[in-house]
Residue frames as qw, qx, qy, qz and C-alpha x, y, z in Angstrom:
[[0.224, 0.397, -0.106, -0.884, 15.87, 10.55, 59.37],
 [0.655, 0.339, 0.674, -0.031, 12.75, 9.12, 57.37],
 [0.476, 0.134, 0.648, 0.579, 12.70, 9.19, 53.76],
 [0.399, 0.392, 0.817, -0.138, 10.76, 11.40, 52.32],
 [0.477, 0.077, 0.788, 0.381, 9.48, 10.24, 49.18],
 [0.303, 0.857, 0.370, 0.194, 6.87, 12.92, 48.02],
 [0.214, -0.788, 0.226, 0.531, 9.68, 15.87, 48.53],
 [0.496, -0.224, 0.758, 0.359, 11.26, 13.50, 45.70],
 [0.420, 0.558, 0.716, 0.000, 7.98, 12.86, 43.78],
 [0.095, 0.954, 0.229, -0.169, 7.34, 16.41, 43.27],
 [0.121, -0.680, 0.485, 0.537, 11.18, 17.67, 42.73],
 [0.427, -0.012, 0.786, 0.446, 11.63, 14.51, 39.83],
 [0.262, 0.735, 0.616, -0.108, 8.22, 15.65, 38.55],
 [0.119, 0.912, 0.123, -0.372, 8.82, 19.40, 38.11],
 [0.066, -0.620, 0.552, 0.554, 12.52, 19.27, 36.95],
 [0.269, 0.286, 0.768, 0.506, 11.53, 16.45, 34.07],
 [0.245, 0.850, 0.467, 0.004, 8.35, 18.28, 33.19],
 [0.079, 0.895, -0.198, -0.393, 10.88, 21.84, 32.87],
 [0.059, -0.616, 0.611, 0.493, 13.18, 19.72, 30.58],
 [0.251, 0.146, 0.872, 0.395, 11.47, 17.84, 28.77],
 [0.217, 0.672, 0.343, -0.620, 8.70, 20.93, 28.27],
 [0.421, 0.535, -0.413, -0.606, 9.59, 21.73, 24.35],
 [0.115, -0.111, 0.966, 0.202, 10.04, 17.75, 23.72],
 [0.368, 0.539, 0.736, -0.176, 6.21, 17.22, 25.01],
 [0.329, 0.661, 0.019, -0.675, 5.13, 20.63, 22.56],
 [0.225, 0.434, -0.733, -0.473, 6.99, 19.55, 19.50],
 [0.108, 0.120, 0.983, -0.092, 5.32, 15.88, 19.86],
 [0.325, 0.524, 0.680, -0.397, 2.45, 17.42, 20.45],
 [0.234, 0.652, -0.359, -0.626, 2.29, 19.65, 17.24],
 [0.151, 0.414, -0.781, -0.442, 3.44, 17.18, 15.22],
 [0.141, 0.322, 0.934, -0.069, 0.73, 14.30, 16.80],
 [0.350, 0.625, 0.318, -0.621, -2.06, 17.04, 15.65],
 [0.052, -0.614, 0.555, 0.560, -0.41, 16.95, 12.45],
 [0.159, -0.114, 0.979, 0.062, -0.03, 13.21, 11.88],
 [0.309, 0.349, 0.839, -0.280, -3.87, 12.92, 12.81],
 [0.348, 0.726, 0.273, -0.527, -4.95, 15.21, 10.34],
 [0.273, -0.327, 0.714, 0.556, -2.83, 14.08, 7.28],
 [0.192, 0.526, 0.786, 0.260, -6.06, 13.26, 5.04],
 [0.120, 0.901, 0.354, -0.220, -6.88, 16.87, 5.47],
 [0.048, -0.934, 0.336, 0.111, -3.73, 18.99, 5.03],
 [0.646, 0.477, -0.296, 0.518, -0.08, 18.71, 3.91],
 [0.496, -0.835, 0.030, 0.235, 1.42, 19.53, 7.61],
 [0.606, -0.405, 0.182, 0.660, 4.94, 20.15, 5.95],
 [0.296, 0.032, 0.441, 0.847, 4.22, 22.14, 2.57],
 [0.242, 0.673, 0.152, -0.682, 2.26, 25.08, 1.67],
 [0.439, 0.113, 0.615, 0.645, 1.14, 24.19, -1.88],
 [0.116, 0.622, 0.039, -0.773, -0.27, 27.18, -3.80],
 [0.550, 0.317, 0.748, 0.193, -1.56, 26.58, -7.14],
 [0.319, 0.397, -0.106, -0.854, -2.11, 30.38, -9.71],
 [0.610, 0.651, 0.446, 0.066, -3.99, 30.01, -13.16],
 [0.198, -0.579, 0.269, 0.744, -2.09, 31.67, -15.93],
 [0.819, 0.396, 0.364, 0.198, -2.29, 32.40, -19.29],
 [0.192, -0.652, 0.425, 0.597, 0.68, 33.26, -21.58],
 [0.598, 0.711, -0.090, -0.359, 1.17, 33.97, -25.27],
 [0.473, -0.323, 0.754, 0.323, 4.10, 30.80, -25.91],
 [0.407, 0.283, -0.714, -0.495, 4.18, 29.41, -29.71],
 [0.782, -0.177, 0.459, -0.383, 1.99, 26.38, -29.64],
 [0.815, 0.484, -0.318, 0.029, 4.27, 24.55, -31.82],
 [0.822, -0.531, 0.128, 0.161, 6.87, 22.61, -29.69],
 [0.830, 0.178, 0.243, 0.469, 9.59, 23.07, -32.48],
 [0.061, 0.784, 0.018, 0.618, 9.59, 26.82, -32.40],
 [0.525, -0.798, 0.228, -0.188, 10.30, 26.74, -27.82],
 [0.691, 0.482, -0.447, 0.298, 13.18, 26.96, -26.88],
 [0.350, -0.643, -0.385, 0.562, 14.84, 28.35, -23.20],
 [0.128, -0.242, -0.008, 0.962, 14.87, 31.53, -24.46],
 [0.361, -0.465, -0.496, -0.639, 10.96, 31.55, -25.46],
 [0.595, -0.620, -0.512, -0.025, 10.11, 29.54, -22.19],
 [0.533, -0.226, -0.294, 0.760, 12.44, 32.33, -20.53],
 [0.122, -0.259, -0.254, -0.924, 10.33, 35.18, -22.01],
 [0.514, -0.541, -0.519, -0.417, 7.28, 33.62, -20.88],
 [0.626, -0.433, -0.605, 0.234, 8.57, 33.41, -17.53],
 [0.234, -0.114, -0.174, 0.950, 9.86, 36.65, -17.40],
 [0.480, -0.404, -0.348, -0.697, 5.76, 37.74, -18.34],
 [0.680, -0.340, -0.573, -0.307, 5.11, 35.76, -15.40],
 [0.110, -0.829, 0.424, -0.347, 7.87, 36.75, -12.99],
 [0.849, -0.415, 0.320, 0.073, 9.28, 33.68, -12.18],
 [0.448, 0.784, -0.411, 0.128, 12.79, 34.19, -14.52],
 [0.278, -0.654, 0.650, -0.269, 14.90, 33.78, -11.17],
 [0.679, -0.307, 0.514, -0.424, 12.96, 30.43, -10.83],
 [0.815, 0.331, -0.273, -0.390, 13.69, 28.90, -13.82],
 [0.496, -0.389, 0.773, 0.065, 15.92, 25.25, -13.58],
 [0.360, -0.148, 0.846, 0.363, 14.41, 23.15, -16.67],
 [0.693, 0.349, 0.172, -0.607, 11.83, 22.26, -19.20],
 [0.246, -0.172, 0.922, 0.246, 10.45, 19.80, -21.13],
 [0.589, 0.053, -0.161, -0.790, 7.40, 18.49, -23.20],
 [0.415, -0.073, 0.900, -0.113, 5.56, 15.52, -21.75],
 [0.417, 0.460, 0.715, -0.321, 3.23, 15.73, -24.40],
 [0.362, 0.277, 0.322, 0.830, 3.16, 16.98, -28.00],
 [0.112, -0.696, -0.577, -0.412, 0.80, 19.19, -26.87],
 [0.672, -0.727, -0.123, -0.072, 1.95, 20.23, -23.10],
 [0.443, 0.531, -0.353, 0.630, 5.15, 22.05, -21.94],
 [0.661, -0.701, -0.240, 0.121, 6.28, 21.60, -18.13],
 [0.311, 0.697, -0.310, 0.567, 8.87, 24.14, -16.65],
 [0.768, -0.391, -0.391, 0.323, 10.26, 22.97, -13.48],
 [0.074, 0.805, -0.034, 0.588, 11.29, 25.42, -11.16],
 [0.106, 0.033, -0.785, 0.610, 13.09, 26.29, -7.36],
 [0.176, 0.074, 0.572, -0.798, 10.21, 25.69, -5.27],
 [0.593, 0.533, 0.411, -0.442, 7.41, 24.56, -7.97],
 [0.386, 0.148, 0.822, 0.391, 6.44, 23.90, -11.46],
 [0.452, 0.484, -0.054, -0.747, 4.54, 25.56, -14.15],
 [0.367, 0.303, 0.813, 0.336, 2.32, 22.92, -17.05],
 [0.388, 0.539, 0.001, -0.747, 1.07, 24.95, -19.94],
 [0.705, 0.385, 0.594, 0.052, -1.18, 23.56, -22.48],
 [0.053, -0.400, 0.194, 0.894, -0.14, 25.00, -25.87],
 [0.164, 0.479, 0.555, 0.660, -2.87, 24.75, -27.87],
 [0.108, -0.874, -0.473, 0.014, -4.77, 27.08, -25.29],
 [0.318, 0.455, -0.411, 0.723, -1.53, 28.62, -23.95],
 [0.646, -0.659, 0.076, -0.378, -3.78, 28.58, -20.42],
 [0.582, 0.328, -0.625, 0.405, -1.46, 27.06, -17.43],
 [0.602, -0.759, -0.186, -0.164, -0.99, 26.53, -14.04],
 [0.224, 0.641, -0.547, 0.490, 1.93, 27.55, -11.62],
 [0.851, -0.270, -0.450, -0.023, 2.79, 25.27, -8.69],
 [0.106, 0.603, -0.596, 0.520, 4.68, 26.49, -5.66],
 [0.822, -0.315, -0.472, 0.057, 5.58, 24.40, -2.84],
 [0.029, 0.577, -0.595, 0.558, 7.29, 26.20, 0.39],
 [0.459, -0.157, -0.826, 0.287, 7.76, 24.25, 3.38],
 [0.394, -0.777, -0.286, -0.398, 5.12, 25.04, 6.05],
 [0.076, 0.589, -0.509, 0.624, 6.51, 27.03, 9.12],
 [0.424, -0.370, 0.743, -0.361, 7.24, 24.98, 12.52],
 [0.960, -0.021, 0.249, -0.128, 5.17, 21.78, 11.42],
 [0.858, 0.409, -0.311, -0.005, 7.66, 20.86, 8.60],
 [0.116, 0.506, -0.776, 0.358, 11.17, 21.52, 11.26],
 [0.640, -0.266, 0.424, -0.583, 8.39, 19.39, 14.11],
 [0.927, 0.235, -0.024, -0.291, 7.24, 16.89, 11.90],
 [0.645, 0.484, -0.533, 0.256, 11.45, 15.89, 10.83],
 [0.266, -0.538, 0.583, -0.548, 11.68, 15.86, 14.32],
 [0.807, -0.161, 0.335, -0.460, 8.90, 13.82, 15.41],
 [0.926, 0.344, -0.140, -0.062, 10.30, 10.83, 12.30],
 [0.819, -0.447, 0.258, 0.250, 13.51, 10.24, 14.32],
 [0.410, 0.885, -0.197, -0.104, 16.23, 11.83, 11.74],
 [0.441, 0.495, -0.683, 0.308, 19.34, 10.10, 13.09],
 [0.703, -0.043, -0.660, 0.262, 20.39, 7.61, 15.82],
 [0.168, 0.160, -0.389, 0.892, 21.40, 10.44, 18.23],
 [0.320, -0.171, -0.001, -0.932, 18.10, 11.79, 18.03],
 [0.723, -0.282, -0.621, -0.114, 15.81, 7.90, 18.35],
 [0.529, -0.008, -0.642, 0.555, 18.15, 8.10, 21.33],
 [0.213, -0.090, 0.232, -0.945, 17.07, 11.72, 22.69],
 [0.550, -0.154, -0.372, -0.732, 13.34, 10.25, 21.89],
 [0.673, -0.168, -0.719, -0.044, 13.71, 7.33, 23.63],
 [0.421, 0.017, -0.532, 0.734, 14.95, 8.98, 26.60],
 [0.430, -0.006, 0.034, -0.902, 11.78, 11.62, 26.45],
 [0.699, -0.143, -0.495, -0.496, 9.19, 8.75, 26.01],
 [0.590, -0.011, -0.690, 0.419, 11.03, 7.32, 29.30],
 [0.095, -0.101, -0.418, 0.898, 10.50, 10.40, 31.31],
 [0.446, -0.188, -0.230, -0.844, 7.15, 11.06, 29.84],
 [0.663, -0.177, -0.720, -0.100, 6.48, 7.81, 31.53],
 [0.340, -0.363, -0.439, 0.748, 8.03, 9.25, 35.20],
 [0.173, -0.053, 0.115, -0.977, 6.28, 12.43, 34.90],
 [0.528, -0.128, -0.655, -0.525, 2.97, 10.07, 34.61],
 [0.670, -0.367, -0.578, 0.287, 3.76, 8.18, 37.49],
 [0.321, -0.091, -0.315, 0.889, 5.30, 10.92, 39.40],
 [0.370, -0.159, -0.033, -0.915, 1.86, 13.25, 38.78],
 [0.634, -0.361, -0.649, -0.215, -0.20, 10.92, 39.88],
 [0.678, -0.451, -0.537, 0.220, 0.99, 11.36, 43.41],
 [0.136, 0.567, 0.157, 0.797, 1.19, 15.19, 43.41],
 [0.474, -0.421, -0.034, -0.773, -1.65, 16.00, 45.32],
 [0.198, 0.071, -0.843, 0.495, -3.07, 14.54, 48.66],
 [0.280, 0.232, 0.602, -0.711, -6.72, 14.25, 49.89],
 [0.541, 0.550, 0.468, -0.431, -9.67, 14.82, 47.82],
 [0.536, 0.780, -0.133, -0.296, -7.99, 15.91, 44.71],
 [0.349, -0.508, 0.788, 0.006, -5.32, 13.30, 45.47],
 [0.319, 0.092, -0.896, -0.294, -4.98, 9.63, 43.58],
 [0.176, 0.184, 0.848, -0.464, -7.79, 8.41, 46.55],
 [0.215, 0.524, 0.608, -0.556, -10.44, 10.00, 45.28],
 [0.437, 0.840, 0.124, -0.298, -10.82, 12.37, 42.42],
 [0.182, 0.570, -0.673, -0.435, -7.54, 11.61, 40.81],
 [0.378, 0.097, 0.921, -0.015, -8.91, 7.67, 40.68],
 [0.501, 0.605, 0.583, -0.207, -11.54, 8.37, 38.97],
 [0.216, 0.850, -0.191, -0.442, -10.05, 10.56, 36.64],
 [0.119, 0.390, -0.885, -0.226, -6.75, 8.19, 35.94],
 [0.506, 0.316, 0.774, -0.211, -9.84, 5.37, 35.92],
 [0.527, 0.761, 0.281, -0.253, -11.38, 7.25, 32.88],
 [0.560, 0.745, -0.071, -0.355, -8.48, 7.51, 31.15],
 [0.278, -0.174, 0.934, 0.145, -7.37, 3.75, 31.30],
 [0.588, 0.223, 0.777, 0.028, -10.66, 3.09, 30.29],
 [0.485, 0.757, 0.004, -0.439, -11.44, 5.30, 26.79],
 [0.421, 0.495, -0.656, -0.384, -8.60, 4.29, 24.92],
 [0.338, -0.098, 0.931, -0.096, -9.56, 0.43, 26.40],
 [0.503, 0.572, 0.420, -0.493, -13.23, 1.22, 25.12],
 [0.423, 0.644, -0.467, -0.433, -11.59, 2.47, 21.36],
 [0.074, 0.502, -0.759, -0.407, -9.86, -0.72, 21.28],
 [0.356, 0.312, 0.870, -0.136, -12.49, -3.05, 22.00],
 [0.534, 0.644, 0.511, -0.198, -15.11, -1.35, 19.28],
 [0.541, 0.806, -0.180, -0.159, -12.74, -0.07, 16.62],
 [0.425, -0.552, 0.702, 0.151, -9.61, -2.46, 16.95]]
C-alpha cells in the first residue's frame, strides 16, 4: 500500500490550523497592537474631564472631609482612596481607576480615569508570556505555526500549486522582509 503523503499534508494542516485558530487571532491582535504602540495605549482607555470645584485654596483648611465634599460635587465619592499636596499650591486625589490634580489657587482641575481596554489588554497579557505554562503553550503554537507553513505550501496541485503560482507567491514573500532587512536593518 503506497504512502500517501498529501492525504497527511492536508489532514496535519487542517486539524493544526482548527486548533491553533484563536492562538493565530490573539497573536494577531496583539501584533497590530505592539506595532502601533507610539499611537495608542492598546491596554488602557485613558479619559481625561476638565473640572472646576469650589475647594478652600488654603491647604491648611482640606481635609478628607472637604476633599470628600468636592468629590461628592463631582461624583466620584465611591472613588475616593487618598490625597495629598504635591505642591503648596496643588492637591492630588488618587482614586479606583484614576486621579483627580486640582490647582487651588484657580480651583480648575482635571480628572483622570484609566479602564483597561476590552480584548487588547486580556491579548496583549497573553501575547507577553505570563507564566512558564503558558511560554510553553507559545512555544508549542510558534512550532505548529511553522507546520501549517510547510504543510500549506503543498495544499494545492497544478497551476495554483507550489510549481507555479504558489512559487512565485512564497518567492515574494521570502523576498520583502529580505528587501526590509537589507535597506532598513
Amino acid at each position: 500500500m503506497k504512502f500517501k503523503w498529501r492525504k497527511w499534508n492536508r489532514a496535519t494542516h487542517r486539524d493544526l490550523g482548527y486548533i491553533f485558530f484563536a492562538m493565530t487571532v490573539i497573536y494577531a491582535l496583539s501584533g497590530i497592537a505592539i506595532n502601533h504602540l507610539n499611537d495608542w495605549n492598546p491596554n488602557y482607555v485613558i479619559s481625561v474631564r476638565d473640572v472646576q470645584t469650589s475647594i478652600s485654596s488654603n491647604p491648611e483648611l482640606i481635609d478628607k472631609e472637604a476633599v470628600m465634599e468636592m468629590l461628592i460635587q463631582l461624583g466620584e465619592d465611591d472613588n475616593y482612596k487618598k490625597y495629598y499636596f504635591p505642591g503648596k499650591k496643588q492637591l492630588k486625589v488618587f482614586l479606583d481607576g484614576g486621579n483627580i490634580i486640582i490647582d487651588l489657587e484657580s480651583g480648575r482641575g482635571v480628572i483622570e480615569k484609566i479602564k483597561r481596554r476590552p480584548i487588547f489588554h486580556a491579548v496583549n497579557f497573553l501575547h507577553y508570556n505570563p507564566g512558564k505554562w503558558w511560554a510553553l503553550f507559545s512555544d508549542i503554537f510558534a512550532g505548529a505555526l511553522i507546520i501549517l507553513a510547510i504543510t500549506g505550501l503543498f495544499i494545492l496541485r497544478g497551476k495554483n500549486g507550489i510549481t507555479r503560482r504558489g512559487a512565485i507567491l512564497t518567492s515574494l514573500g521570502i523576498i520583502l522582509p529580505i528587501l526590509y532587512l537589507i535597506f532598513f536593518y
